[in-house]
C-alpha positions in Angstrom: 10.6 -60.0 -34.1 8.4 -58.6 -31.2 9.2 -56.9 -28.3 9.1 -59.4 -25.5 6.9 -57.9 -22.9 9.4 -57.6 -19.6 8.8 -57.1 -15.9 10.9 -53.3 -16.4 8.1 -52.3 -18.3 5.5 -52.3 -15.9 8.1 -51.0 -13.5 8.9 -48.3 -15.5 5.4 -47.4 -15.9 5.2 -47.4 -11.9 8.6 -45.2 -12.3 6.6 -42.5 -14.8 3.3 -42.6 -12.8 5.3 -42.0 -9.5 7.1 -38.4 -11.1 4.2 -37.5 -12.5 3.0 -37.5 -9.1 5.3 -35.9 -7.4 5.8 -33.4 -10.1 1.9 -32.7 -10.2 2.4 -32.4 -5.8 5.3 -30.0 -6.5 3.7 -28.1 -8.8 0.4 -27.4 -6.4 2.7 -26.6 -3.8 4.6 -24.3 -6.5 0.8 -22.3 -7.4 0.2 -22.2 -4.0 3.4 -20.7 -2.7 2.7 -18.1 -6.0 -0.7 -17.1 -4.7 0.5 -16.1 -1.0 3.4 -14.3 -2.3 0.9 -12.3 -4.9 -1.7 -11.7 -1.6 1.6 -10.6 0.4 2.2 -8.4 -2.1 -1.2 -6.7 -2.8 -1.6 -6.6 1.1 2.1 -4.5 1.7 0.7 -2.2 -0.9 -2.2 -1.4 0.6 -0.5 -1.4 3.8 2.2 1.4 2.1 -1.0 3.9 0.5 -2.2 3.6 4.0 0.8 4.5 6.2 1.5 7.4 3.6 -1.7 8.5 3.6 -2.2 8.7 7.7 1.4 10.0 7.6 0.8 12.9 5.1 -2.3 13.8 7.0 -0.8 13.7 10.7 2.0 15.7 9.7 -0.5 18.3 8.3 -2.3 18.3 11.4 0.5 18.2 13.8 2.2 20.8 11.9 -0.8 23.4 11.7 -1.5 22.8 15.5 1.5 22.9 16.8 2.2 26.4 15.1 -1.1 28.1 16.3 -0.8 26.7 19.4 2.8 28.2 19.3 1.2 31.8 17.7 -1.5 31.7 20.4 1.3 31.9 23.0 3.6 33.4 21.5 4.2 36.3 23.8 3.8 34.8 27.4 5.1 31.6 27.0 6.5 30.3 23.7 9.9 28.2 25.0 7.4 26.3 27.3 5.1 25.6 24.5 7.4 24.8 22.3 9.7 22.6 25.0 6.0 21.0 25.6 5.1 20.3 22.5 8.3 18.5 21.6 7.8 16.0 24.9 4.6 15.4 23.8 6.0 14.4 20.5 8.5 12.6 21.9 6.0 10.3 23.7 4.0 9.6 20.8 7.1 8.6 18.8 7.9 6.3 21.4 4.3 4.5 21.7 4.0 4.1 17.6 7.4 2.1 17.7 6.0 0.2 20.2 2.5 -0.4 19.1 4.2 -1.0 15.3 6.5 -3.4 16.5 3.9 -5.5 18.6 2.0 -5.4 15.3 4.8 -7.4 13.1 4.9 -9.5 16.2 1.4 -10.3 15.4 1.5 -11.6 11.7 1.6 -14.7 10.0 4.5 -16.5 9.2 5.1 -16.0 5.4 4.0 -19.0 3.0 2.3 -20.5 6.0 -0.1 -22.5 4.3 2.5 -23.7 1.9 4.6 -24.6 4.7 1.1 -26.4 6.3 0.6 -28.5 3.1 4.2 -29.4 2.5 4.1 -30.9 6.5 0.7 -32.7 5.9 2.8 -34.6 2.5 5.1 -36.0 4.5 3.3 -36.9 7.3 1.1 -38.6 4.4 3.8 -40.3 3.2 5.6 -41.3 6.3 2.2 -43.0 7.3 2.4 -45.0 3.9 5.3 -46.8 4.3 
């Protein structure tokens, strides 16, 4: 006895070709989403080896400075130099919070262009139907 060939088959078929579209969609969206996370990542690295290595430096600096400055005065006027220095400090504290805070302001919205493709597949599809 043979199989009598029904309509469910070829709907079926439509049914199989249809996942393995979307699953094919889902997983591009997937490698993409993978790829900006693994750039995120390498980026806050570099970001990190950066910020230690200015921060390492700058407190060498400062630190060195501030105590000849604080030798070179030390008999005449070392409270005021010292009362100074910390002001001075002070103000640059203030102005790197502010300048590092209008710097996260400035960056991109994580998995943007994940976010970007998922949008353009719907709009795709809405325009389908």
């Amino acid at each position: 006895m043979e199989p009598k060939p029904t309509g469910s088959q070829g709907f079926v078929g439509s049914l199989r070709v249809l996942g393995d579209s979307i699953l094919a969609s889902v997983q591009d969206r997937i490698g993409l989403a993978a790829l900006e996370l693994q750039e995120e990542k390498f980026r806050l690295v570099q970001i990190f080896l950066w910020i230690g290595a200015i921060l390492i430096a700058g407190a060498m600096t400062i630190t060195f400075a501030s105590l000849a400055l604080v030798y070179l005065f030390w008999e005449s006027a070392r409270l005021a130099v010292l009362g100074g220095l910390a002001l001075l400090y002070g103000g640059l504290l203030v102005a790197a919070i502010i300048a590092f805070r209008r710097c996260l302001a400035r960056q991109p919205q994580l998995l943007a262009g994940t976010l970007q493709e998922l949008k353009e597949d719907r709009e795709c599809i809405r325009m389908k139907n």
